[in-house]
N, C-alpha and C positions, 0 to 999 in steps of 0.2 A: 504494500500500500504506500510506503514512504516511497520507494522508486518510485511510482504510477508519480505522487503528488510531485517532485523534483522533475522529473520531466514535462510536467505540466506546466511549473517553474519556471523553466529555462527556455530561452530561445534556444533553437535548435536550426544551427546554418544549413544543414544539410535538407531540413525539410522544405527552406525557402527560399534556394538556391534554384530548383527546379520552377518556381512559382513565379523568380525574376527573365527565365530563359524564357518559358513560356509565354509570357506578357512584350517581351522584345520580339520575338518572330512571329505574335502574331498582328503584331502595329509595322513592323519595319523590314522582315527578311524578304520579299519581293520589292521594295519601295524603290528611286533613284532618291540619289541625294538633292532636299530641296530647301534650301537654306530659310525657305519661308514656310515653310511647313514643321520645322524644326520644332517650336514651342508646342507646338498641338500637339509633337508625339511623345514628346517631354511629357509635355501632362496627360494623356493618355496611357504611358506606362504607367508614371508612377500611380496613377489614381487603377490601373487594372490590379499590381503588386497591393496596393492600400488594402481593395475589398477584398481582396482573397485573405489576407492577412486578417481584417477582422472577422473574416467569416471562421476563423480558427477558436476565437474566443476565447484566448489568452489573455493575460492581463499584463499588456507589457501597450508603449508608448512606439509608434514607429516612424523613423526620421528617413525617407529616403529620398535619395539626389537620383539621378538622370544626366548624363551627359552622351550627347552626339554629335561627331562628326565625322567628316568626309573620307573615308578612303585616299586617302593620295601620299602616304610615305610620310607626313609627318610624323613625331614625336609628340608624344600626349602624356603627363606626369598630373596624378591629382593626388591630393591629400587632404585628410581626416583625420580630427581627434573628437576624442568624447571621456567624458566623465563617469565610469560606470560603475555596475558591482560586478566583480567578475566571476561571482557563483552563478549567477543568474542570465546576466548581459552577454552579447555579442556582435557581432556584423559580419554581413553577407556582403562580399565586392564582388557582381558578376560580369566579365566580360563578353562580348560576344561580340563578332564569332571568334573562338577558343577553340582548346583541344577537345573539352569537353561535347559543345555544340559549334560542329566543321561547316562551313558555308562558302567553298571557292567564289562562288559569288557575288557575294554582299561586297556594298559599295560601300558602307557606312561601317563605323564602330560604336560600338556603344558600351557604356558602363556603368551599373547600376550600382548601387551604395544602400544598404538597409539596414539602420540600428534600432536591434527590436531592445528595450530600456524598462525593465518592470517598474511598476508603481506600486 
């Protein structure tokens, strides 16, 4: 029973890893890249990653970023801090496309950011 309640507890990156890939390919992996369409899908992911997240019914606070851009050989460097409990707390950094989820032809990158934070 203490297990079951702890894992209820804890964010768990590995369950919501899958939940950021999904929400990416299904707003962006056939898209071109449209520099004015950019914020729409911004906020499209993250609000697809949002409701899935509370549809879990945990009791944890979630902060997630979004960043997209263009395919073309630049260098891309982000960074993140946060204040957490670290029995509890966590973050999910998903990239795509990765080794994880292969997409030769995606024109775009994209990188999701999710810190799930109990109250």
């Amino acid at each position: 029973m203490d297990d079951l309640q702890n894992d209820e507890l804890t964010f768990t990156p590995e369950l919501v890893e899958p939940v950021c890939y999904d929400a990416i390919e299904s707003i962006i992996k056939d898209k071109l890249y449209n520099e004015s369409l950019i914020q729409i899908w911004v906020d499209e992911i993250c609000s697809a990653i949002n409701k899935e997240l509370i549809e879990t019914n945990k009791p944890f606070k979630y902060l997630i970023s979004c960043t997209i851009m263009q395919k073309n050989g630049a260098g891309l460097h982000l960074g993140h801090s946060c204040y957490w409990d670290t029995a509890n707390d966590n973050v999910v950094i998903a990239k795509w496309p990765s080794d994880k989820r292969k997409d030769p032809n995606a024109r775009m990158i994209c990188i999701v950011t999710v810190f799930g934070l109990s109250y």
